[in-house]
C-alpha positions, 0 to 999 in steps of 0.5 A: 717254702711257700707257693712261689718259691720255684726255679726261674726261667730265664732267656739265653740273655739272663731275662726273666721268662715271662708270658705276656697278657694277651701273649702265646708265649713266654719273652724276655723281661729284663732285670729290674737291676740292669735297668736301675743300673743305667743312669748311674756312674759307675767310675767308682765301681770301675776304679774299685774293679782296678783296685781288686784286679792289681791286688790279685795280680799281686798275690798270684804271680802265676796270673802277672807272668802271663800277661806277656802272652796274653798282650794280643789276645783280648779274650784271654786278658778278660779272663785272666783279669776276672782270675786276678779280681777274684783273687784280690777278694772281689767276690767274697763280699757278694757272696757273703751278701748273697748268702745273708740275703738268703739267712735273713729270710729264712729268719723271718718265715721261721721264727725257730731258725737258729742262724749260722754263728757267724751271722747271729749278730746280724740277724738280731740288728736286722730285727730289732732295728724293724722292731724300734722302728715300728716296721712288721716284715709281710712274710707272705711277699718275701722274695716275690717276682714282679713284672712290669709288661708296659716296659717288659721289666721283671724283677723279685723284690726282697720284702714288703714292710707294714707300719701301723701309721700307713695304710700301705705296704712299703717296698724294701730292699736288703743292701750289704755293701760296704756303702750306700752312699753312691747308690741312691739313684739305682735304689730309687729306680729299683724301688720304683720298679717294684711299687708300680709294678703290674701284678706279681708273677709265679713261673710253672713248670711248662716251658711255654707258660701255660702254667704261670699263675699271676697275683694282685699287688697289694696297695703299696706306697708310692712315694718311698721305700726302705733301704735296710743296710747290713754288711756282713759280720757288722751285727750293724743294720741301718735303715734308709728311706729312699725316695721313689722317683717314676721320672728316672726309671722312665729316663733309664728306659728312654737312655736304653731305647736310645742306645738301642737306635744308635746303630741306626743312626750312622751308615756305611761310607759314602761314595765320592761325589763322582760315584767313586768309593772313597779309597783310604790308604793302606801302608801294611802290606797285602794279605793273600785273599781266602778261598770262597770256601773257607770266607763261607765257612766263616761267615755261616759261623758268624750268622749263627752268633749273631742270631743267638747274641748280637750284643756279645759278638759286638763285643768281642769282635776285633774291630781294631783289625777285622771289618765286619762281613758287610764292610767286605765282601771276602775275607782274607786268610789273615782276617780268619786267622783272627776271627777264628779263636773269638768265635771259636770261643763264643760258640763254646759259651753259647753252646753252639754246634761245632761247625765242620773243619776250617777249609784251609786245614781239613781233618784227616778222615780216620782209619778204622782197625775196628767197626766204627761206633758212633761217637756219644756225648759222654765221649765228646768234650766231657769234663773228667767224670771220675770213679764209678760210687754206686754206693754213694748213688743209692743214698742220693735217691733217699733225699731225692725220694723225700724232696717235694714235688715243687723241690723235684721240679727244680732238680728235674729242671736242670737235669734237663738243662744240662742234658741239652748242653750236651753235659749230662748229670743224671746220676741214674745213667752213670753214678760217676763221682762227678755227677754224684757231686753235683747232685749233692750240690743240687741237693743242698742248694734246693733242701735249703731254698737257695736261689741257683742264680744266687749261686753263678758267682761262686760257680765261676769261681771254682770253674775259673771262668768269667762270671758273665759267661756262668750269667748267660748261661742256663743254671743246669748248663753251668753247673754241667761243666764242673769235672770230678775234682772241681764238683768235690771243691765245691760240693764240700764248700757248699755243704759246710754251711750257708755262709761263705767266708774267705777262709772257707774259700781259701780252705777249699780251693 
């Protein structure tokens, strides 16, 4: 592992933490990917999506038999499509790309490496295809994190080429996809980012970015860049050249720039020429109005969202059925009958404090046959942490003992993001089966210099939630959620190896 491998801070919203020049404190820098996605058209992805979400729905009738009771529920048909995707095999070709991404890398630091069995074939065409096209890898900036701060875009590229005709190092990019056909402007724009990026950046281990360190690009190309195409399995590696195009990537921030001003562009109804308020018919019958407690009550709910995730609120708020708080000034009990199931369900993902109980059904206070004790974490929503294994605790410390400093840190660090989720992990406080599951987890991930991002995918699979939920979240949190029996499903599939293929999917679930 060189100098830069370090976990990577990011924000509620997944963007990298970065301490601006000039700056006091650490901000968001958004995903080179997210904003190379912007311009392109994703109506092939998306009727990709609907093929993989009917052939899950095919091979789990369980999920098509609920759909009946899911047909008013939005959040609840999200997460049952995102169930019927994953079993239809929508995520079993990112996570083998995401695990060749990872062998590959490996092969190039050590040239002693021996890769899994599975991958030989396609470790050997990467190589020598590099080697008949006179291509050297920098083995000194793989998986190197860049920043733009003009546009506050950061990203981590994959590699940088060298050729004896050019005195500049050429940005180049894995791809294991079953097509690059459709993907030239998203490459061009991510490619792009990363040639005119401003320096590269090392996040430290301060929260506050007091120890990020920065480095000077080396000269890079300019006017291309490499695609390197592999899918898994093929043993089949093709290179593209990709043109670099700095008029897109400004056009994919002026498109965002745009969406942003959006909501400003459009204001409340108008009242009618004679002061009156425009008054629309309503044909539906009168729903009782709520008590100002409980329109309270509400309300202090959805500022809090707001202030943390406007973006999700939006989407989740049911707008066919609900106004949004500025458009009425009480809401009625049926309006938070509806709201309250899409916010109970956001402040869970964003980790917000439960409020007190609804008004309308208030908790009946307990009677105590004993001294009350104060309730603690482990006792509160906390996943089922199985048996007691002090066994299995101390030889945990042994690979905890013989990690590196940079390693520990990384372990340390989502000890303590989870610790703050109010989900705690750390085996020394209770060797429960669960934790000790994690750690292991934990503990394979960093010995073998995986990305924990890299990793969110195949969490929300054994947890069985949307994956952009896992995606917001930080990694610590996340993995924080497993109970006993889903740790050991997943410790037992990570630990069989660094590829992931369907079988071993199947075998362990």
């Amino acid at each position: 592992m060189n100098d830069f491998d370090q976990p990577v801070r990011r924000d509620r919203w997944g963007r990298y933490l970065v301490l601006p020049l000039g700056g006091h404190k650490p901000v968001g820098y958004t995903r080179a990917t997210t904003i190379a996605k912007t311009l392109s058209d994703r109506s092939a992805l998306e009727a990709w999506s609907q093929r993989m979400t009917a052939i899950g729905l095919a091979k789990r009738p369980d999920l098509l038999a609920q759909i009946d009771d899911l047909v008013d529920d939005k959040t609840g048909l999200n997460r049952l499509c995102e169930s019927a995707k994953e079993a239809g095999g929508a995520t079993v070709r990112r996570d083998l790309g995401t695990a060749l991404h990872s062998i590959l890398e490996r092969s190039f630091r050590d040239p002693d490496y021996q890769p899994p069995a599975a991958h030989v074939d396609d470790v050997a065409a990467v190589h020598r295809l590099l080697a008949d096209h006179n291509l050297t890898v920098q083995t000194d900036y793989l998986e190197r994190m860049v920043v733009n701060h003009g546009a506050k875009i950061a990203g981590t590229l994959d590699l940088m080429l060298a050729h004896p005709d050019n005195p500049n190092l050429i940005i180049s990019d894995f791809k294991t996809g079953s097509s690059v056909q459709y993907g030239g402007l998203d490459f061009a724009i991510q490619l792009t980012m990363y040639a005119t990026a401003d320096e590269f950046y090392m996040q430290g281990a301060a929260a506050d970015g007091s120890q990020d360190q920065r480095e000077p690009l080396p000269p890079l190309e300019q006017e291309y860049g490499h695609i390197i195409h592999i899918e898994p399995g093929s043993g089949i590696a093709n290179l593209h050249r990709v043109t670099l195009t700095p008029q897109h990537l400004q056009q994919a921030l002026d498109v965002r720039k745009a969406r942003n001003e959006g909501k400003r562009l459009i204001s409340g109804p108008l009242d009618t020429p004679t002061g009156n308020p425009i008054v629309r018919p309503y044909d539906g019958p009168t729903p009782e109005p709520a008590n100002t407690d409980r329109d309270l009550w509400i309300r202090e709910r959805i500022d809090r969202i707001r202030d943390t995730d406007p973006e999700r609120l939006a989407l989740r708020w049911p707008a066919d059925d609900v106004p949004p708080p500025k458009k009425i000034d009480v809401y009625t009990d049926d309006h938070i009958d509806l709201l309250i199931p899409v916010i109970d369900d956001l402040e869970a993902i964003l980790e917000i404090r439960f409020p007190p109980s609804d008004p309308k059904n208030p908790r009946p206070t307990p009677r105590h046959t004993k001294p009350f004790e104060p309730v603690t974490v482990e006792q509160v929503n906390m996943p089922d942490e199985g048996p007691i294994d002090p066994a299995s605790a101390d030889l945990l410390r042994q690979r905890v003992a013989e990690l590196t400093d940079p390693q520990k840190q990384r372990l340390t660090g989502c000890v303590r993001e989870a610790r703050n989720a109010n989900l705690p992990i750390r085996v020394a406080e209770t060797p429960t089966v669960r934790r000790i599951n994690i750690a292991r987890i934990l503990l394979h991930a960093i010995e073998h210099d995986w990305e924990f991002d890299d990793m969110r995918g195949m969490l929300a699979g054994f947890l069985k939630i949307d994956s952009a939920d896992i995606d917001v979240m930080p990694f610590g949190a996340a993995i924080a959620l497993l109970d006993a029996t889903q740790s050991a499903a997943m410790r037992k599939f990570v630990e069989m190896g660094e590829t992931l293929t369907a079988t071993a999917v199947e075998e362990t679930t």
